[in-house]
N, C-alpha and C positions, 0 to 999 in steps of 0.2 A: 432268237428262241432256241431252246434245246435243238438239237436235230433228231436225235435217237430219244426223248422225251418219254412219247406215246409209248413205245416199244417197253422202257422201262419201266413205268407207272404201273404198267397193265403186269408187272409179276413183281412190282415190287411193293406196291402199294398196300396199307395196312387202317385199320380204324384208327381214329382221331385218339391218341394215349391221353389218357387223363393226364393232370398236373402231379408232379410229384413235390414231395417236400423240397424245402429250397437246397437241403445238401445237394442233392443229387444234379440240381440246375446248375450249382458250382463244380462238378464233378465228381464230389464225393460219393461212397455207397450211402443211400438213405437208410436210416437206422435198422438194422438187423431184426426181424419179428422174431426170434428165433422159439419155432412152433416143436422143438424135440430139444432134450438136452445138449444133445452131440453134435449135433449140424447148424446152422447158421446161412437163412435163405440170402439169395443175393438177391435185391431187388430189381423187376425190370427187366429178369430174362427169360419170363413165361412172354411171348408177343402180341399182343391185344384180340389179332385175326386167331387165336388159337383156343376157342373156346369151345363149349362142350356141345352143342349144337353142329359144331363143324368137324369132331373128332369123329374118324373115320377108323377108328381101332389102333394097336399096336406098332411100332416101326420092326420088323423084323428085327431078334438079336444079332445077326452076321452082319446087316448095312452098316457100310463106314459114313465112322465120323473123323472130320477136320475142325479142332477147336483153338482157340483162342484164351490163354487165365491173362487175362493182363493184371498184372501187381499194382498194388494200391503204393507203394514205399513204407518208407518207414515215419512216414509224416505227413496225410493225405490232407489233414484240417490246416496244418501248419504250411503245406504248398498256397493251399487256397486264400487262405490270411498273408500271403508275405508276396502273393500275386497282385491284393488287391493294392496292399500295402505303397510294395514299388513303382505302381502306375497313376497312382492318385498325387494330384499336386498337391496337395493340401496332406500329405503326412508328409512328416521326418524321415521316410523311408523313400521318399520318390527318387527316381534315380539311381538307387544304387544297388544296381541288377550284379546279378553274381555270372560267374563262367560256367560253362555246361558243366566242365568238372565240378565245379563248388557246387552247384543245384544236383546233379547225380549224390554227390557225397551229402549233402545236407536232406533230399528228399526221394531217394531212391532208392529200389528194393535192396535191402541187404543181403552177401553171399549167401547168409544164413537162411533170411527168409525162402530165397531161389531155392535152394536146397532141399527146404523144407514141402514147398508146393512141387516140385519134381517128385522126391519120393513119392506125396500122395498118391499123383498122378502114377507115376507107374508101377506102384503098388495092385491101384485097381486095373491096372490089365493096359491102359494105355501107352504109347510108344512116343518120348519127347523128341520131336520134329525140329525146335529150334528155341535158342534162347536170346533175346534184346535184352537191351534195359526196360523194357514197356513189358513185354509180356512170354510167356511160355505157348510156346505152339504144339499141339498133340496129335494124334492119330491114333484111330483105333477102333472096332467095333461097336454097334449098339450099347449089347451088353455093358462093354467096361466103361461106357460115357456115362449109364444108369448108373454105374454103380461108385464113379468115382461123384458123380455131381446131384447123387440124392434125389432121383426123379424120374418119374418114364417119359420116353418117347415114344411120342403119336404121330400119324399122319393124320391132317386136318386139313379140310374146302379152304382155300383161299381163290377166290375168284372162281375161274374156269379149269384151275390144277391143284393140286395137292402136293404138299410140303411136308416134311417132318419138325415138330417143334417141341421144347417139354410142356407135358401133360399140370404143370407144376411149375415153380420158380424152382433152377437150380439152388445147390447148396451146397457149401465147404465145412471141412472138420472144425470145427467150433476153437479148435487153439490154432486155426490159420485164417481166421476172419479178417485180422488187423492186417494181413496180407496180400489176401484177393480185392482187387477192384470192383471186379465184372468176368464174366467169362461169353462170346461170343463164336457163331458157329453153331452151336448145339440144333438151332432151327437153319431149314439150308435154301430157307426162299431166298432169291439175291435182291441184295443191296447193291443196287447199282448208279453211282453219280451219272450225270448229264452235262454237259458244257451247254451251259449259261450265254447262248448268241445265237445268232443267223447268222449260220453258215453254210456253204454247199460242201459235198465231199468232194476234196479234190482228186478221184479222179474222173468226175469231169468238170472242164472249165468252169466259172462261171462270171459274169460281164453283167455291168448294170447298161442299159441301152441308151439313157439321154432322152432329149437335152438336159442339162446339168445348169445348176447355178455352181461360179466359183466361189462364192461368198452366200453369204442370206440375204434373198432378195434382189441377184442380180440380173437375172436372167425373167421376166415374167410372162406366163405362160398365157399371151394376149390373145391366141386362139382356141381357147377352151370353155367353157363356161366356166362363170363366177363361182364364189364359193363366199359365204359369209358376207357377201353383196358386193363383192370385190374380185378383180384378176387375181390370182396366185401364184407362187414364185414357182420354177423348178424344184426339184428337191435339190440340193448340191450334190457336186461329185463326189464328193470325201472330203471332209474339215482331215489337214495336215497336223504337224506338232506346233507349227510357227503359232497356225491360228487356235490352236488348245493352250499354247503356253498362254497367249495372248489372253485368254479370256479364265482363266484360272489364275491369274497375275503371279507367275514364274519370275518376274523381272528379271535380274542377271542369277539367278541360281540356275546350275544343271545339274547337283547330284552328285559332285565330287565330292570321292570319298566314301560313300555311303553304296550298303550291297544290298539289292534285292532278289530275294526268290519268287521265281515263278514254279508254282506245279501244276501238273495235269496230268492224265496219263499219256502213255504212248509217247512218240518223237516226232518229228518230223526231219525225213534224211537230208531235207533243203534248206533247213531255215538260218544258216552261218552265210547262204548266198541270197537269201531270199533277204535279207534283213538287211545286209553290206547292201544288196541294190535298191531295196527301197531307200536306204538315210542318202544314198548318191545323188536319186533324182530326187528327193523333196528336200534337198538342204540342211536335212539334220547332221550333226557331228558324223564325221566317217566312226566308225568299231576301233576301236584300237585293238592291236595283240592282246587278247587274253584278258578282255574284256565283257567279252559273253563265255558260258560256260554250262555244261550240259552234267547230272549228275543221274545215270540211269540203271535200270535192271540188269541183271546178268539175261535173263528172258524175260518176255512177253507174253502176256498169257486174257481168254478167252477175246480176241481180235474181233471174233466177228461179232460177238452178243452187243461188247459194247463199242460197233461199229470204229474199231482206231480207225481208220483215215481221215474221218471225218473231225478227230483231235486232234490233226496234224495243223487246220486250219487255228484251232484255238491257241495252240502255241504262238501261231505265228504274229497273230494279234496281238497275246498278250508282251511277246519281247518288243517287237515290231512301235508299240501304244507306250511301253514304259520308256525303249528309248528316245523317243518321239518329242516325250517330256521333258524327261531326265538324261538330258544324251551323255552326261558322263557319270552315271552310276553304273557301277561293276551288277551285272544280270546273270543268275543261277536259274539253269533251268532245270528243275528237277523231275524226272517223268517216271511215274508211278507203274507197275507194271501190270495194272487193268484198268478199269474202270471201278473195280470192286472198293467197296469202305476198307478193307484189312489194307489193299494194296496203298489206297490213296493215305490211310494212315502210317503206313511206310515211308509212305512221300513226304509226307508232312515230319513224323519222329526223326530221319535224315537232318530236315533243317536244323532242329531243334539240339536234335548229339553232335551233331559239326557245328554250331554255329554260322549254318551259309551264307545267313544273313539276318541284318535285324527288322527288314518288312520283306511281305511274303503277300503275292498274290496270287488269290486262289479262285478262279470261274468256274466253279463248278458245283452240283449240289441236288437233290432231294427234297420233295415235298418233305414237309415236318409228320406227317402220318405214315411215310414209310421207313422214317427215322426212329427205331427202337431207343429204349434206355441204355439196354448194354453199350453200342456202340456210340449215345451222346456223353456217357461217362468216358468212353475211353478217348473220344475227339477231347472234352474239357481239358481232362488231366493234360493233354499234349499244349492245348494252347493255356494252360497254365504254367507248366514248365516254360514255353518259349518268355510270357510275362516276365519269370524273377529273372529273365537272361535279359532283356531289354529285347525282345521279337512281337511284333505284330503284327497279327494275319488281318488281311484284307480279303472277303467271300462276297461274290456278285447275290444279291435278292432274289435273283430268279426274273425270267422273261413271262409270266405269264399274270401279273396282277395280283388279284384276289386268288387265281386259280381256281375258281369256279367254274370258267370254262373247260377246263382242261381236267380238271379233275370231280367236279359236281361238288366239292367241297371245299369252303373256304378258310384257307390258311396260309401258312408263311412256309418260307424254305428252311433247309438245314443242309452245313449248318450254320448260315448266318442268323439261323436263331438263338444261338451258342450267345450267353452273354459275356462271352470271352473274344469273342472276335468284334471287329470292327465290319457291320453291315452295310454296303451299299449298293442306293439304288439310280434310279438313273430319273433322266430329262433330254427334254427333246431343247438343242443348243442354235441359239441365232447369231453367230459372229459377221458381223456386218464389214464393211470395206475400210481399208485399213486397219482390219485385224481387230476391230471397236467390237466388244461385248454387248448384244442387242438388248438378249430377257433369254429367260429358258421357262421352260414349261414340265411340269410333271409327265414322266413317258407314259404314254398309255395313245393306241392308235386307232382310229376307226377309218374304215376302208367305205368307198363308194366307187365305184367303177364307171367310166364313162357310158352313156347309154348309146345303142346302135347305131341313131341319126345324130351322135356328137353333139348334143343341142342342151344336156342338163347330166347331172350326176346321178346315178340312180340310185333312190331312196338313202339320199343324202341326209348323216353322215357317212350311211352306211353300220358295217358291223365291224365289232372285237377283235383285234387282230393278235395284240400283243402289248404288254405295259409292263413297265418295272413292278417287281413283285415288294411286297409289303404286308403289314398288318400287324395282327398281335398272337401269337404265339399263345398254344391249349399247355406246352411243359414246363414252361421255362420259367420262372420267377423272377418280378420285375426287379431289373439290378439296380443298386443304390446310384449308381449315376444318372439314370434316367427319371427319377424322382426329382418333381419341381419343375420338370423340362415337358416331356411328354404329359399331354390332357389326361385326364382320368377318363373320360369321353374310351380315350383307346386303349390306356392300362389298365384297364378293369373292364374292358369286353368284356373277358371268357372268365375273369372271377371276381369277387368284391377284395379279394389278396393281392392284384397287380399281377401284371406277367409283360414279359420281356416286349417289346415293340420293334419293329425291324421297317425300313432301315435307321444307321445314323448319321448316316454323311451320303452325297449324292455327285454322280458326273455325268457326263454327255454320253448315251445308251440307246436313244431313238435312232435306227436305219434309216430313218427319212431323212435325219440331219449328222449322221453315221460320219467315221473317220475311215479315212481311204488305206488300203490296206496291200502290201503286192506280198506273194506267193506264187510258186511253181506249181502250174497243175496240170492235168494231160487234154488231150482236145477230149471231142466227144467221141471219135472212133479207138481212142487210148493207144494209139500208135505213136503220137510225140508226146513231148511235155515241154512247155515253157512258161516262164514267168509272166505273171498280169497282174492287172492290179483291179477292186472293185470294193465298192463303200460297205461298212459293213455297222451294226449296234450292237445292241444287246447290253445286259450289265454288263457280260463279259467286257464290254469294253470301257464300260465305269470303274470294273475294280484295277485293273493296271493303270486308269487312269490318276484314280485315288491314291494307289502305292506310288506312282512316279511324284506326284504332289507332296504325297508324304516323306519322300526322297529328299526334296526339296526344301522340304521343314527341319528334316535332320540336317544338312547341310547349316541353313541359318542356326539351329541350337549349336549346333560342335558336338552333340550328343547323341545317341540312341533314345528316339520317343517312346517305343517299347509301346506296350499294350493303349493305344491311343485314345479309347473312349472316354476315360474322366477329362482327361483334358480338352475334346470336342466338343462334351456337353459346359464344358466351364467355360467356354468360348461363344459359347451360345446368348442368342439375341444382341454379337454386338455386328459393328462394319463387315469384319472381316469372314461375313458367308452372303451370297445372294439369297436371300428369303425366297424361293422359287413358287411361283401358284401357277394353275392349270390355264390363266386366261390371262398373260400381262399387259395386254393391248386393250382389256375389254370389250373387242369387236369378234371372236376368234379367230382360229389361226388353221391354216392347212395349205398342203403342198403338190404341186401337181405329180406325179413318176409315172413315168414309162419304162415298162420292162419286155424284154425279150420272152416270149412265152416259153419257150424251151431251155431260159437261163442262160442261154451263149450267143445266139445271132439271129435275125429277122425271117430265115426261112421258118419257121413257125408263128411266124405273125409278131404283130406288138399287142400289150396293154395296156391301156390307160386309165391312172385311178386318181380320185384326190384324198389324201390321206392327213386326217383331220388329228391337229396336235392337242395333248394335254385331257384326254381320254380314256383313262383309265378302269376299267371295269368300275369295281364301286368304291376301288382308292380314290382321294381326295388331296392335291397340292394345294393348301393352305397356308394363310397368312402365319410366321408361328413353327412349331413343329408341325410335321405331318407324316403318314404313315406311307408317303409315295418318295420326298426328297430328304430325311428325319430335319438336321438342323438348315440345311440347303447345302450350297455348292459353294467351293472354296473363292471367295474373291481377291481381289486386290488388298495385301496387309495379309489375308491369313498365313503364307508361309513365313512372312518375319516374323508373326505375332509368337513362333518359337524359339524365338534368341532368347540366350538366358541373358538378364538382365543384373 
């Protein structure tokens, strides 16, 4: 689960955005209303929470503003068309992705255009901050952000605070429309990602307590009560690489040759030792020189909001999970310099203008209602560029279901709701002895705690703990790969037009049956620090899962798979996925864990729960696709089914 979740939700969270025409789902600006001769609104960057009920008057002319023009290029339909183009097996154009320079010179903003939107900009009074290939950064007072972007600024009630937003959809001089994207910043409620796990911060320890099964099913927990009419096993200590390659059928591939990125924010100052000493003691490939690789900010910037220590642990999973797999793929680790979307889209544009690598795992992410327009066009365009290069992002679903829990409203994350990324979600994993592939189940957990006299579970299953997240997306528009695959049942929830579905591929995610993980963390009095090790889930550990697989995949083609979802869904209903459902045994299924109350050692007592598999809010692992594992989980055959033949 998120760690810092709650904390975010509660200042970032925004009403459910209507659907937008399908450009805009692709990245593109959705067609211009344009309501004055001269100007030309951008759609999607008035913010849903900012309506006339909630406006609280005027934003003072002196308050500063920090904005965002990200450029459209000089080809934003032609990006979108030659994205789909290159990733689809079924055109003449599959494969044959261009170099960042060829993609810059074929679909990026021209000196001219840059030039053009600068003068605007500092015409009306603002001060250019920085220039990318993606975007122009400003600074400058109320006033001159009214006046360059055609609109006022209010302050308006969001929740329990008050934010500044435009009163209006911004807007650009009407002969730089084919220029501008989106512009972002102008409203300054934060957008802030979450890492997608259970994790503790490290700095204090923290220790799962035992008994452990080493395997599924080895250890069963014959002094507890029954559960489901039956003893039930320990939970395991941690599934290893041995036992994930084993049941995702890696057979002799590891990844040679092939570079993945990881991003997230923040670093961790331990993880070059943390990583060399977990492959030591579980058997995976030793690091070679210059084999993992860190690409980060010059600063770091708001630590505390978006708690960094507690991303130190997410890193360490995700290099930790991909070598695990793939122990000879070259690892980027790119670390964003906040939490915030501008930063994390730094992280991500990085990979994209270097080329770091051609899959990219990303844990981390946002309900889809606190996901504006502005910034889901400027994430597309980015993972549409990576497309014509041959790069494909991997984003965990999110740890909390339907999110109704968590949020009283039911929807999906972002942005694995991006119909440009590759969405996955997770399953609770049974790898039996000898390293044998048992069944997996849809994640979704329900908790029951032992009751005082040890004699029965109380009000067994118990409650919602945590589930891969899933469903069907209120912006997005259903993309032509998931047509014919997904039910109409779930692409036409929220309209009779389709909308995107999330996820579409699935891995091992459930903490009950979690992979073991070692990190440097400090005791509880924070006087030393040393290395441990402790089982951990989440998507977060589905999507590096997925990327090292996919690592895998590239190794068998000899090629770059690049934007992976038409080929996922073309693979769809044969051998090479487990069709994962919520109940494989028909009897159910749950596990016993004992935890340390205090998270590190027995002077605060123990707990005892049974924690019942394949329980997900109101998701559903079904026969088929389904909106908890999309087409199921990689089996035996899927990573050869990518040699070119």
């Amino acid at each position: 689960m998120r760690s810092n979740r709650a904390k975010a939700r509660a200042v970032s969270m925004a009403a459910t955005l209507p659907m937008l025409a399908g450009a805009l789902a692709l990245g593109i600006p959705a067609a211009h209303a344009a309501d004055h001769p001269l100007r030309d609104p951008l759609a999607g960057t008035r913010p849903a929470w900012a309506t006339a009920t909630a406006d609280k008057g005027a934003t003072s002319d002196g308050a500063r503003v920090s904005a965002r023009v990200y450029l459209a290029g000089k080809d934003a339909a032609g990006l979108a068309a030659y994205a789909k183009a290159v990733s689809d097996p079924d055109s003449a154009s599959y494969g044959r992705y261009l170099t960042a320079k060829q993609a810059q010179a074929r679909f990026g903003a021209t000196k001219a255009q840059v030039a053009a939107v600068k003068s605007w900009l500092t015409a009306a009074g603002l001060k250019v901050t920085g220039v990318t290939r993606h975007y122009v950064s400003v600074s400058g007072d109320v006033a001159a952000a009214e006046k360059a972007f055609g609109t006022r600024l209010h302050n308006f009630a969001k929740g329990s605070k008050t934010y500044r937003a435009p009163a209006s959809a911004a807007s650009v001089p009407q002969g730089l429309a084919a220029a501008v994207l989106t512009v972002t910043g102008l409203d300054n409620a934060p957008h802030m990602a979450t890492h997608d796990d259970r994790l503790p911060p490290p700095d204090t320890v923290f220790r799962n307590a035992g008994p452990f099964s080493s395997y599924y099913g080895s250890n069963t927990a014959s002094t507890l009560p029954d559960a489901y009419g039956t003893k039930i096993p320990y939970a395991v200590k941690g599934y290893t690489g041995r036992q994930l390659r084993a049941a995702y059928g890696a057979g002799t591939r590891t990844g040679k040759g092939v570079r993945v990125a990881i991003t997230d924010a923040y670093a961790s100052p331990t993880i070059a030792y943390d990583a060399g000493t977990y492959a030591k003691r579980h058997g995976d490939a030793a690091w070679k020189t210059g084999q993992l690789h860190q690409a980060l900010p010059k600063k770091y910037t708001n630590t505390k909001d978006c708690s960094a220590s507690g991303w130190y642990g997410e890193e360490t999973l995700d290099v930790e999970a991909v070598h695990a797999v793939a122990p000879a793929a070259d690892v980027t680790y790119v670390g964003a310099a906040s939490c915030g979307d501008g930063d994390l889209l730094d992280a991500l544009g990085k990979v994209v203008d270097d080329h770091l690598a051609d899959i990219v795992s990303n844990s981390w992410g946002e309900v889809e209602a606190a996901q504006t327009p502005d910034l889901a066009a400027a994430y597309d365009q980015v993972f549409q560029l990576g497309a014509v290069e041959g790069i494909g992002f991997y984003f965990s679903s999110g740890d909390d279901g339907d999110e109704v829990a968590s949020s009283g409203t039911k929807q999906v994350d972002s942005p694995a709701d991006s119909a440009w990324v590759t969405a996955v979600g997770g399953t609770s994993l049974a790898v039996g002895k000898n390293d044998s592939y048992l069944w997996e189940t849809g994640w979704g957990t329900d908790k029951a705690n032992l009751s005082a006299d040890g004699k029965s579970w109380t009000d067994f299953p118990g409650a919602f703990t945590s589930g891969a997240g899933g469903g069907t997306s209120r912006t997005v528009a259903e993309p032509d790969y998931q047509r014919g695959v997904v039910p109409d049942a779930l692409a036409k929830a929220n309209s009779a037009g389709g909308n995107r579905v999330v996820p579409d591929i699935a891995a091992i995610a459930d903490p009950n049956t979690g992979f073991l993980v070692g990190q440097t963390q400090s005791s509880p009095d924070g006087k030393k620090q040393a290395y441990g090790e402790y089982r951990i889930g989440g998507t977060s550990l589905a999507a590096p899962v997925v990327a090292a697989v996919q690592a895998l995949a590239q190794e068998a083609r000899g090629k770059a798979i690049g934007f992976a979802n038409p080929a996922i869904y073309a693979k769809y209903g044969s051998k090479v996925y487990h069709d994962v459902t919520d109940d494989p045994t028909g009897k159910g299924l749950a596990v016993a864990r004992v935890d340390f109350v205090n998270g590190y050692d027995a002077t605060g007592g123990l707990a005892t729960s049974a924690r019942s598999l394949g329980k997900d809010s109101s998701l559903s692992a079904v026969r088929g696709y389904d909106d908890v594992t999309g087409v199921g989980t990689p089996a035996s055959g899927y990573v050869e089914s990518y040699r070119r033949r």
